[in-house]
FILO-985926 format. One record per residue (C-alpha): residue in three letters; x, y, z. Coordinates in Angstrom, 1 decimal, padded with zeros to 4 digits. Layout:
<sites>
<site code="ALA" u="X" v="Y" w="Z"/>
...
</sites>
This chain:
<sites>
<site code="UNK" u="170.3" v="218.8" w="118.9"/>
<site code="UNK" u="167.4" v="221.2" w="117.9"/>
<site code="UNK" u="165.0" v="219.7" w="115.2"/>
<site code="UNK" u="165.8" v="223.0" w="113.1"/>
<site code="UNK" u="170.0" v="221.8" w="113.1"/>
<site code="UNK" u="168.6" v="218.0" w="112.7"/>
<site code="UNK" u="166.8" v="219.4" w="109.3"/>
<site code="UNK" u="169.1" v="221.7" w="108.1"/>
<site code="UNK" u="172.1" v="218.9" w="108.2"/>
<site code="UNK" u="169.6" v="216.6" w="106.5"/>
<site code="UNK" u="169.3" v="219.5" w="103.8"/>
<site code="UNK" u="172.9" v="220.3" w="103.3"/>
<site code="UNK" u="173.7" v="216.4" w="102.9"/>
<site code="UNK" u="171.5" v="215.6" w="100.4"/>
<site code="UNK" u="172.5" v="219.0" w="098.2"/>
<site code="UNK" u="176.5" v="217.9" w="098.5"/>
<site code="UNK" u="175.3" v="214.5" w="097.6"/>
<site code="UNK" u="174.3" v="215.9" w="094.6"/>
<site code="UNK" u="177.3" v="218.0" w="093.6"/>
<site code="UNK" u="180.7" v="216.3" w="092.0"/>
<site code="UNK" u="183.6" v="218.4" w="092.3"/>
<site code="UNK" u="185.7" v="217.8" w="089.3"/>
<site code="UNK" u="189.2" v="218.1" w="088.5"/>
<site code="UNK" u="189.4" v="221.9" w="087.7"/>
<site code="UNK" u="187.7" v="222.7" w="090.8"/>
<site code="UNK" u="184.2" v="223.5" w="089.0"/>
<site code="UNK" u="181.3" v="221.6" w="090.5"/>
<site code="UNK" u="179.1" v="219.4" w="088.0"/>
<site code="UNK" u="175.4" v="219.4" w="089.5"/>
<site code="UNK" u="174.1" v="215.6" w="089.6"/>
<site code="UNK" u="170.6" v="216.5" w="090.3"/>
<site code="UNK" u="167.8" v="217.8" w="088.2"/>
<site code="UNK" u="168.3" v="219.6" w="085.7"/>
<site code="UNK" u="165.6" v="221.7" w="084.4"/>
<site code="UNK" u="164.9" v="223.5" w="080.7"/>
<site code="UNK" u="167.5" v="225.9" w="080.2"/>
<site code="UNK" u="170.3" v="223.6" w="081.9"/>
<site code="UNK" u="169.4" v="225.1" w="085.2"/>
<site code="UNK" u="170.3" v="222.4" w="088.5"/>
<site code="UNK" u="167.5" v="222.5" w="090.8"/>
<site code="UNK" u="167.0" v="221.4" w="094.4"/>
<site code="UNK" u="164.4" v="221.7" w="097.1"/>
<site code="UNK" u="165.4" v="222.7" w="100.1"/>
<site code="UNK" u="162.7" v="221.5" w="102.3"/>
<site code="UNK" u="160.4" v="224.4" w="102.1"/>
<site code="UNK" u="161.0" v="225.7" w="098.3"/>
<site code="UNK" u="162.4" v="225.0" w="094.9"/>
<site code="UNK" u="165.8" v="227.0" w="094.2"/>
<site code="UNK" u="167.9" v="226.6" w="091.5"/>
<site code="UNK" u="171.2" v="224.9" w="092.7"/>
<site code="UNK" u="173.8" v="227.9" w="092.2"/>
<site code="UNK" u="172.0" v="230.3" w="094.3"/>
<site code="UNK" u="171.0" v="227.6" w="096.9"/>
<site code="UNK" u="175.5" v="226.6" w="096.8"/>
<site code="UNK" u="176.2" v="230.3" w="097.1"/>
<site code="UNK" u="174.3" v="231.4" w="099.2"/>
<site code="UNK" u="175.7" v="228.1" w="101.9"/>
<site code="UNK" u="179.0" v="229.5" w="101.0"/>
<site code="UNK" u="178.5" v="233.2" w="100.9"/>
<site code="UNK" u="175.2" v="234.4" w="102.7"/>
<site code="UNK" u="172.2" v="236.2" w="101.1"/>
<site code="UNK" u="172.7" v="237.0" w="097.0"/>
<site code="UNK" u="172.8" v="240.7" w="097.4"/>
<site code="UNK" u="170.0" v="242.1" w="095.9"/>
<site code="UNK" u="172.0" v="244.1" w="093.7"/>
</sites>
């Protein structure tokens, strides 16, 4: 395994360790929090707020739109 997979599974681990799906399906961020109520997270190279980092895993780029 390639050290980039080895760090990008080390990434995603510690992000879902951080998120609690809860019984309407929403998912509650466990991490920091910063001013505003924004979940943040770094991802090994930069600070991104946690919704953009989960859709982004799940969806791709945000569109720029």
């Amino acid at each position: 395994m390639s050290k980039d997979v080895c760090f990008r599974e080390k990434v995603l681990s510690r992000f879902w360790a951080k998120v609690k799906i809860i019984e309407n399906s929403c998912w509650k961020w466990q991490g920091c929090i910063i001013s505003g109520g924004y979940g943040q997270f770094w991802d090994g190279k930069h600070l991104i707020y946690a919704h953009r980092y989960a859709f982004e895993i799940t969806n791709g780029a945000v569109p720029s739109d």
